[in-house]
C-alpha positions as CSV (number, residue, x, y, z in Angstrom):
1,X,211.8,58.2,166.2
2,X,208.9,58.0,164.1
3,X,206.1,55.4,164.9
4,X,203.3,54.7,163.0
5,X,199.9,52.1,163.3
6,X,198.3,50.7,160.8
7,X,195.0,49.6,161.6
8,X,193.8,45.8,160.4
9,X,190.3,44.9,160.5
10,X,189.1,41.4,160.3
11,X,185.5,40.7,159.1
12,X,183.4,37.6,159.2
13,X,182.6,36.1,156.2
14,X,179.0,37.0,155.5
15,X,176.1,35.0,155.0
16,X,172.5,35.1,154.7
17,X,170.6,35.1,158.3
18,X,167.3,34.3,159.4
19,X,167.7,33.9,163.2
20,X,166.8,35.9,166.0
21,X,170.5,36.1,167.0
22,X,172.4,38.4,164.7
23,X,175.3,39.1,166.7
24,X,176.6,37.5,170.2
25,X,178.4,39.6,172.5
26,X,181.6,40.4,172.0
27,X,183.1,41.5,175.2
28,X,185.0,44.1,176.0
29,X,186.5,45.7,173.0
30,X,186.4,42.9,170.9
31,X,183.9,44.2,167.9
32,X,185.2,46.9,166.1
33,X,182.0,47.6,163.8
34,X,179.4,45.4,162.2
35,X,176.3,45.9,159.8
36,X,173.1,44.5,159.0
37,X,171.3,45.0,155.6
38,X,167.7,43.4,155.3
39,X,167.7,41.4,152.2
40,X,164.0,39.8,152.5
41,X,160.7,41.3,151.5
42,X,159.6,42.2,155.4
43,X,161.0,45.0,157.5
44,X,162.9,43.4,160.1
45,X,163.1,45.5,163.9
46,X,166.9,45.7,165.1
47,X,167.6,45.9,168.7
48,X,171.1,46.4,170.7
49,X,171.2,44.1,173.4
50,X,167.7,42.8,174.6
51,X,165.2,40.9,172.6
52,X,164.0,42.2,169.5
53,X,160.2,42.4,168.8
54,X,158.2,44.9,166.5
55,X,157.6,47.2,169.9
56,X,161.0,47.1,171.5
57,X,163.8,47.9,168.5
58,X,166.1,50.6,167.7
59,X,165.9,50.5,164.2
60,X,163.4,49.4,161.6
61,X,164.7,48.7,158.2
62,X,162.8,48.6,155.0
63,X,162.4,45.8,153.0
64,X,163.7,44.9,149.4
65,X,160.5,44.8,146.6
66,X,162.0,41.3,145.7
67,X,164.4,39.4,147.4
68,X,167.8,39.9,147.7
69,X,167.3,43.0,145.3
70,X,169.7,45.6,147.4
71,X,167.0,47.5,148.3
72,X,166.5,46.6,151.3
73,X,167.5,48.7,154.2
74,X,170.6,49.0,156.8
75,X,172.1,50.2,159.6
76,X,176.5,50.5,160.5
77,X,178.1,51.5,163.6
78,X,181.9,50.9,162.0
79,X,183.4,54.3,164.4
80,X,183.1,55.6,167.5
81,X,181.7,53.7,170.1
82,X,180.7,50.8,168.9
83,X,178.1,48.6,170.6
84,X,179.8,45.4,171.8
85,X,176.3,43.6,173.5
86,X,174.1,41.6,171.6
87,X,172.0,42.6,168.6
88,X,168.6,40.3,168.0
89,X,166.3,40.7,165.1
90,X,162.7,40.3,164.9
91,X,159.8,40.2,162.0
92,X,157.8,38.2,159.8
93,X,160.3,35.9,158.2
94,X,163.7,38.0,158.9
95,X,166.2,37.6,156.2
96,X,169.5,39.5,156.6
97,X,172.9,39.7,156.0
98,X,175.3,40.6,158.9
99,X,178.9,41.4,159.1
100,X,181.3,41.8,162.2
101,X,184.4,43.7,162.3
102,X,187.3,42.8,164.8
């Protein structure tokens, strides 16, 4: 008997951010990849779990030259183990755009 699975993956539909509170925990399992790209003209500080500030991050990504531009820059965790706390951003006027995967 042959089985096979086919994965689905639901995302949220995306939107442009500006809070401290990128993503909420998921739980246990429930987040199977996200992504953040910054989309503003500041470099915003990334942290998993905690509270993001520009001296306790993970990642710091670039800004766009003009807003919105694609430039900007981003980080993924969409395999593997995927981080399932809370992810904050921090910096001078964040602007982002976040997706979830489920």
């Amino acid at each position: 008997m042959r089985k096979s699975i086919s994965p689905v993956e639901n995302a949220n539909t995306p939107a442009i951010e500006d809070g401290a509170a990128a993503l909420a925990d998921a739980g246990a399992g429930g987040r199977r990849g996200w992504s953040i790209q910054n989309v503003g003209t500041n470099p915003i500080f990334v942290c998993l779990g905690g509270t993001a500030s520009s001296t306790v991050f993970h990642w710091v990504l670039k800004a766009g030259t003009g807003e919105s531009d694609g430039l900007g820059g981003s980080v993924e965790e969409k395999s593997g183990a995927v981080f399932q706390g809370a992810i904050t951003i921090a910096g001078t006027t964040p602007k982002y755009v976040v997706s979830e995967y489920e």
